[in-house]
DSSP file (Angstrom, degrees, kcal/mol; ACC not computed):
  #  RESIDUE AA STRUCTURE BP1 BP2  ACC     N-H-->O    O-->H-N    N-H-->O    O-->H-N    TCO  KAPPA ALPHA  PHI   PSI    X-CA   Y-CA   Z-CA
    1    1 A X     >        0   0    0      0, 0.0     4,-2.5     0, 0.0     3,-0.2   0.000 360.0 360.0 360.0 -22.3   21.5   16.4    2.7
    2    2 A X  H  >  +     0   0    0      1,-0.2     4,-2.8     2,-0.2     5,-0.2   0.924 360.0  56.7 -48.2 -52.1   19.6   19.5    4.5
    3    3 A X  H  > S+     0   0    0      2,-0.2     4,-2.1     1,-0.1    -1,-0.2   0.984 113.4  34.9 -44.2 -57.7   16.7   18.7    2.2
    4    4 A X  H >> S+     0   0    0      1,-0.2     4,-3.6     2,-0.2     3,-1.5   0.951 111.5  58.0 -66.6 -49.2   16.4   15.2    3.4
    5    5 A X  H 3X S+     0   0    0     -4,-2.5     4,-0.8     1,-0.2    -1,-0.2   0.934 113.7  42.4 -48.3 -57.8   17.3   15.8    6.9
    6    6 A X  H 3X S+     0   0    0     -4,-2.8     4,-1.0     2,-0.2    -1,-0.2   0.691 109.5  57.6 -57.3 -22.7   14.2   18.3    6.8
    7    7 A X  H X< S+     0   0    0     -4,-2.1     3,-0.7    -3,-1.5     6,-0.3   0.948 114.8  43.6 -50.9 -66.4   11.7   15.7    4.6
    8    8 A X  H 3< S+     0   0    0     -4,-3.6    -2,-0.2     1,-0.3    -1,-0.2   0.547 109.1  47.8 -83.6   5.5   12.4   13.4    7.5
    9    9 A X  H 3< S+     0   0    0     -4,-0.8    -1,-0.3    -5,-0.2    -2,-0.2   0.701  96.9  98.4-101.7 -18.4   12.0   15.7   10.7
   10   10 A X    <X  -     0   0    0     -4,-1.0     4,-0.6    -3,-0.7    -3,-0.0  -0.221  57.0-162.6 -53.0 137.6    8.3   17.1    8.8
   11   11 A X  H  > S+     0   0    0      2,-0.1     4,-1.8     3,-0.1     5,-0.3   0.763  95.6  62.2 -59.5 -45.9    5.2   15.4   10.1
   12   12 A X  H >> S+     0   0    0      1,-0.2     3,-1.7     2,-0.2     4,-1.3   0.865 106.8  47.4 -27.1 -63.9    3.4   16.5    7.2
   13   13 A X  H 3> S+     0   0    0      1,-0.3     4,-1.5    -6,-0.3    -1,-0.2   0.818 115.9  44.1 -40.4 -54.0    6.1   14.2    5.1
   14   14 A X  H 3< S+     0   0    0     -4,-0.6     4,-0.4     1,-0.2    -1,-0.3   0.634 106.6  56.5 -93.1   9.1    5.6   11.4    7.4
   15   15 A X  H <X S+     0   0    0     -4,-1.8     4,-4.2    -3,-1.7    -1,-0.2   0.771 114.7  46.6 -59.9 -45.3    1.6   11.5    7.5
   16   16 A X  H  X S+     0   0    0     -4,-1.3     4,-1.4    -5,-0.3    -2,-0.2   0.827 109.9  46.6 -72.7 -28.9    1.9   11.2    3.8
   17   17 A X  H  X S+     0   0    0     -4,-1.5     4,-2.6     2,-0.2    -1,-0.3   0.766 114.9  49.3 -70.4 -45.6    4.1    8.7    3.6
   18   18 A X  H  > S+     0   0    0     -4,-0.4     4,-2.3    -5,-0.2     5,-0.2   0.975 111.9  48.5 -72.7 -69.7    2.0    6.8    6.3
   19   19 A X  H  X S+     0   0    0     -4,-4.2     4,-3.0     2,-0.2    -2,-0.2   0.861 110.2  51.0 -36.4 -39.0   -1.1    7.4    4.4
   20   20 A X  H  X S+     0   0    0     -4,-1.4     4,-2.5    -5,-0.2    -2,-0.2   0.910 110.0  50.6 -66.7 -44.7    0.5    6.2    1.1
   21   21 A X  H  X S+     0   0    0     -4,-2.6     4,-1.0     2,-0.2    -2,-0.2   0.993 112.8  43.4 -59.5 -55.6    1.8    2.8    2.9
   22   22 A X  H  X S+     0   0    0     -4,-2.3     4,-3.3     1,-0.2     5,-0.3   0.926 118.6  53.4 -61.2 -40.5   -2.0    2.0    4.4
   23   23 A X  H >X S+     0   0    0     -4,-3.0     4,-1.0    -5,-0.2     3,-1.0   0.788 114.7  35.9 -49.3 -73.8   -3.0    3.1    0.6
   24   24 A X  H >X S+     0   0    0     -4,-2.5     3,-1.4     2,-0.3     4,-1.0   0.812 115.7  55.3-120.0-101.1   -0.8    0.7   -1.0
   25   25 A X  H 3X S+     0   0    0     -4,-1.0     4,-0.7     1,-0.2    -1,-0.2   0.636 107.9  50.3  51.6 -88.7   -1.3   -2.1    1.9
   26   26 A X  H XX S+     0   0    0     -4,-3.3     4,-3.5    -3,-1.0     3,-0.6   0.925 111.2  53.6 -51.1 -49.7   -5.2   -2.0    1.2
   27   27 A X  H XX S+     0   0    0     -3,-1.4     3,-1.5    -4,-1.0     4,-1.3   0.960 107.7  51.5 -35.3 -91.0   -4.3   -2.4   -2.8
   28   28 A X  H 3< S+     0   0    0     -4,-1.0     4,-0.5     1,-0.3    -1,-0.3   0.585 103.5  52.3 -13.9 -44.3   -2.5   -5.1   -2.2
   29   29 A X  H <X S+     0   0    0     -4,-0.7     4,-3.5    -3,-0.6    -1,-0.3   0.886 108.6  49.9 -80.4 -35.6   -4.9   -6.8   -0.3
   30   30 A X  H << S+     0   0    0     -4,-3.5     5,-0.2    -3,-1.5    -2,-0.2   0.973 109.8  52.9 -58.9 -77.3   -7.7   -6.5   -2.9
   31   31 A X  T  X S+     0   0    0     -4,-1.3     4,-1.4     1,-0.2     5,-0.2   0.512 117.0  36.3 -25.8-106.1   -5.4   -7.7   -5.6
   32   32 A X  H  > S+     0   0    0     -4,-0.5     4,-2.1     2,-0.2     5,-0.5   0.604 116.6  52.0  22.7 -79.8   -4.3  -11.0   -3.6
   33   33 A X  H >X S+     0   0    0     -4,-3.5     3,-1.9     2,-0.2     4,-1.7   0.809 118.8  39.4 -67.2 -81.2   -8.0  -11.5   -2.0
   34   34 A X  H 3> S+     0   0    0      1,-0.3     4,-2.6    -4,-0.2    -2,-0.2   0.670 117.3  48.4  -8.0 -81.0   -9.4  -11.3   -5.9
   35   35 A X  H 3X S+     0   0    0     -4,-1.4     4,-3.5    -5,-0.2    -1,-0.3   0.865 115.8  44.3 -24.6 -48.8   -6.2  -13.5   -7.6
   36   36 A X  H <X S+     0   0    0     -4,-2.1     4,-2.4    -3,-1.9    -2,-0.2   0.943 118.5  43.4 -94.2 -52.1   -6.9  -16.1   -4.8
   37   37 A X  H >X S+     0   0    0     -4,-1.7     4,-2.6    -5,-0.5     3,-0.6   0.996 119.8  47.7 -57.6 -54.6  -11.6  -15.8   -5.5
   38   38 A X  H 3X S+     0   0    0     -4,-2.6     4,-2.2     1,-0.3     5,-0.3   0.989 114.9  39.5 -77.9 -42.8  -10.8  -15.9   -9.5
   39   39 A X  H 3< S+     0   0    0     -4,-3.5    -1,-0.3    -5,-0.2     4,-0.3   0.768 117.4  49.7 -78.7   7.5   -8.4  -18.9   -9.5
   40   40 A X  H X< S+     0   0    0     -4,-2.4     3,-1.9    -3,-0.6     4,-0.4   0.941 116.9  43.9 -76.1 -62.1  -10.7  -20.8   -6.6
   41   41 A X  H >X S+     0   0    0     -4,-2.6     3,-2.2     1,-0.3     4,-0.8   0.926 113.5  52.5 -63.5 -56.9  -14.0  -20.1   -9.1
   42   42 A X  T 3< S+     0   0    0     -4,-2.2    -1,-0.3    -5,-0.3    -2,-0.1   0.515 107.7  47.6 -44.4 -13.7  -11.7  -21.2  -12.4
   43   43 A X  T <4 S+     0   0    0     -3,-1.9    -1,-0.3    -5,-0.3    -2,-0.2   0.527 107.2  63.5-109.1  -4.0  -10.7  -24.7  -10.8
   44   44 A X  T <4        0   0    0     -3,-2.2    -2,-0.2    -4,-0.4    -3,-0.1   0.814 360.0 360.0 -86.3 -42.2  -15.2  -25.2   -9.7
   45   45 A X     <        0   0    0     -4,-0.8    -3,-0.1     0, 0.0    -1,-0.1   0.515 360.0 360.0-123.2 360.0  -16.1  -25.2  -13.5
C-alpha cells in the first residue's frame, strides 16, 4: 500500500491522470458529436 499511498500524494501522478481524463473527455465528445451528424445526415436522404 506504500506504493499507492505515494502514486496518490505525487502531483506528477495526478497531472497525468488529469491530462488523461480531459484526453479521454474530448474523445468522447468527438465520437458522440459525429454518431449524433452521421445518423441526422442518414435519416435527410
Amino acid at each position: 500500500m506504500n506504493l499507492l499511498s505515494m502514486l496518490a500524494n505525487d502531483p506528477v501522478v495526478m497531472f497525468s491522470f488529469g491530462g488523461l481524463a480531459i484526453m479521454l473527455a474530448i474523445c468522447g465528445f468527438y465520437v458522440y458529436y459525429f454518431l449524433t451528424h452521421i445518423q441526422e445526415d442518414c435519416k435527410k436522404h
